[in-house]
C-alpha positions, 0 to 999 in steps of 0.5 A: 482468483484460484489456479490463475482464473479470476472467479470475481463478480463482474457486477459493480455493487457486487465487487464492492460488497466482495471487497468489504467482505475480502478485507476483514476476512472471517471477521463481521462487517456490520451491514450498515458498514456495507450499506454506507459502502455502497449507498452512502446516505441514500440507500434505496429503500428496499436496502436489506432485501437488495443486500440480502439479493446480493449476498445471495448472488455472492454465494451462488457464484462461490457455489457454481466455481466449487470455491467452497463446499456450500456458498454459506460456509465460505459467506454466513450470515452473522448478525449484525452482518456478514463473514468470509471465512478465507484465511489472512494469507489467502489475501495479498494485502496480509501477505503484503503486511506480513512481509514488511512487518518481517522486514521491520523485524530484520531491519531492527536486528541489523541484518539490512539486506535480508530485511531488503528483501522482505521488503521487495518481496512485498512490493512485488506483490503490487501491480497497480493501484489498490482496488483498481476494477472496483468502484470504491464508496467512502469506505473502500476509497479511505482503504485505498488512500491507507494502502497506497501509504503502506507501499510508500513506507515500505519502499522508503524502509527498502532503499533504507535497508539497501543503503545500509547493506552498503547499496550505493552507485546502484541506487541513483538511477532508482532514486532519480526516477522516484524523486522526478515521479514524487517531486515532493517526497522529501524522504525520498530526496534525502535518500538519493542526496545521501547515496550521491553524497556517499558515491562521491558526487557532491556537487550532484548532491548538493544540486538535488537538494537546491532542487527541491528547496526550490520547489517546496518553497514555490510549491509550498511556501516552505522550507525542507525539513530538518534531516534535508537541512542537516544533509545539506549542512553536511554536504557544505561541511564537506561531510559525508551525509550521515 
């Protein structure tokens, strides 16, 4: 996308090609990565010339939207495969990436809230599932799976960071709708226990924590685990959870 126009092919194999190639920007991506990419382990036999027709089309679109000076500067070939020579931050996924490894960085020198912000900064960046207009082969499908977790963590490390820049009261009805949206999270369940715990709702805190007892036990068969029981022993200690 450049200037708000989206110059991506419409092709299926296309998009897919152009992804695998996207998420390694200027590094090669073996052929035969691709070729499992798409095809699994049933290429057609005419693989090499199919995959050399797609490359071909790949560079003629660069070519026809002037998103290079030549096709082949922006995609060469470079045995034992392919380059896009783009730039890390031309790729919202680095630049996500960038941003919570700035936020690990403040979070870890104590200054919560501009750590907070990074954080958010970052998240901002989604707007819905990770190649979500591309049909994703066993490759593509393991990248997404990966990048779903990096937003999961990164949203656990922002409440953390808003909870020790002192947020409270206002963080329940986030955690609320989190926890009723990923019931079992516990990470997320021992955040809002805390927040509530810390706005003087203890009684509330202690529901929220018989509530997910509840369901990992007849979801899962097990019990939560040792931060929950430990904010829970806390709350019957009539402790602020730590």
């Amino acid at each position: 996308m450049r200037d708000g126009i989206d110059y991506a092919p419409t092709t299926p194999k296309l998009l897919q090609v152009l992804a695998m190639l996207v998420m390694s920007p200027g590094k090669i991506v073996h052929i035969d990565t691709i070729v499992q990419e798409l095809w699994a382990n049933h290429p057609p036999r005419s693989v090499r010339t199919t995959m050399h027709t797609y490359v071909y089309q790949l560079r003629r679109c660069i070519d026809e939207n002037d998103l290079a000076p030549y096709g082949e500067t922006m995609l060469a070939t470079k045995p034992p495969g392919y380059v896009f020579r783009i730039e890390p931050e031309q790729v919202d996924v680095f630049e996500f990436q960038a941003l919570q490894k700035t936020g690990r960085e403040l979070q870890l020198r104590g200054e919560h809230a501009e750590a907070a912000k990074s954080f958010r900064a970052a998240l901002d960046l989604w707007s819905g599932p990770p190649l979500a207009n591309v049909h994703c082969g066993q490759v593509l499908s393991a990248y997404a799976v990966d990048l779903v977790e990096q937003r999961r963590s990164t949203l656990h490390l922002r409440i953390e960071a808003d909870i020790a820049a002192g947020m409270r009261h206002e963080l329940i009805g986030e955690l609320r709708s989190l926890v009723t949206a990923n019931p079992l999270d516990e990470a997320l369940h021992g955040q809002l226990i805390r927040v509530l715990g810390r706005s003087g709702r203890r009684s509330d805190a202690l529901a929220t924590y018989r509530q997910v007892r509840s369901r990992l036990n007849n979801e899962l068969g097990v019990e939560p685990c040792d931060e929950l029981q430990v904010l829970h022993h806390d709350l019957l200690s009539e402790g602020e959870p730590a």
